[in-house]
N, C-alpha and C positions, 0 to 999 in steps of 0.2 A: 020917837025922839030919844028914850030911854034907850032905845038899842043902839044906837049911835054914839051916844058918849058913852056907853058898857064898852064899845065896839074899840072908840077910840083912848081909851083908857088902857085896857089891854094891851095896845098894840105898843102904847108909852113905854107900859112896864115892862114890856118883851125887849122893845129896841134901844131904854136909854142904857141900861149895862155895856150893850155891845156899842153905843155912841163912842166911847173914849177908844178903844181900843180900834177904832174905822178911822179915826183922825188920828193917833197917833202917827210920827215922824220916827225914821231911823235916826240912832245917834250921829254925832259927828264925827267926821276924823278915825281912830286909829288903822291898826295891822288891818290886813284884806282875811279874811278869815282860813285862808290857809296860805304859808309858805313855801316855797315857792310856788309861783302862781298856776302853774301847770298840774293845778292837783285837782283831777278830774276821777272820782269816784266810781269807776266802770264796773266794778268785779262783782259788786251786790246787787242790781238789777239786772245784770248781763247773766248769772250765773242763775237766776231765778227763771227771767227768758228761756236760758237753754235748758232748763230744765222741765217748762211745761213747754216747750217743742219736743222735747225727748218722751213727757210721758201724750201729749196729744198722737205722734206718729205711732205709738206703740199701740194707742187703740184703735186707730186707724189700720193699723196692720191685723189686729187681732180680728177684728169686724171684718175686714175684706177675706181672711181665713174662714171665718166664722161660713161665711155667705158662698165662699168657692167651695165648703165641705156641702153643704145642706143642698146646693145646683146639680150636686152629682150624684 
């Protein structure tokens, strides 16, 4: 029984911090968070993408080297 309310006391203190911040509501009303509305942030994830496609194919390439040298 001791373990139980240790058990459930714990779990109080862990989750009532994070209570408010689970129920909170967005404010009301203003501006849309960017002007005008066609503002779609492509260039920071798109450029990280291309960039570990660029170095994934490069080891892919070096490996398949790697393994065409060592066969022969």
């Amino acid at each position: 029984m001791k373990n139980l309310y240790r058990t459930l006391l714990l779990t109080a203190l862990f989750v009532m911090p994070l209570a408010g911040a689970l129920l909170a509501q967005p404010g009301s009303g203003g501006n849309p968070p960017c002007w005008p509305p066609p503002c779609i942030p492509i260039d920071g994830g798109l450029s990280l993408l291309i960039g570990a496609g660029a170095l994934l194919g490069s080891k892919k390439a070096l490996d398949a080297r790697k393994a065409r040298k060592s066969a022969v």
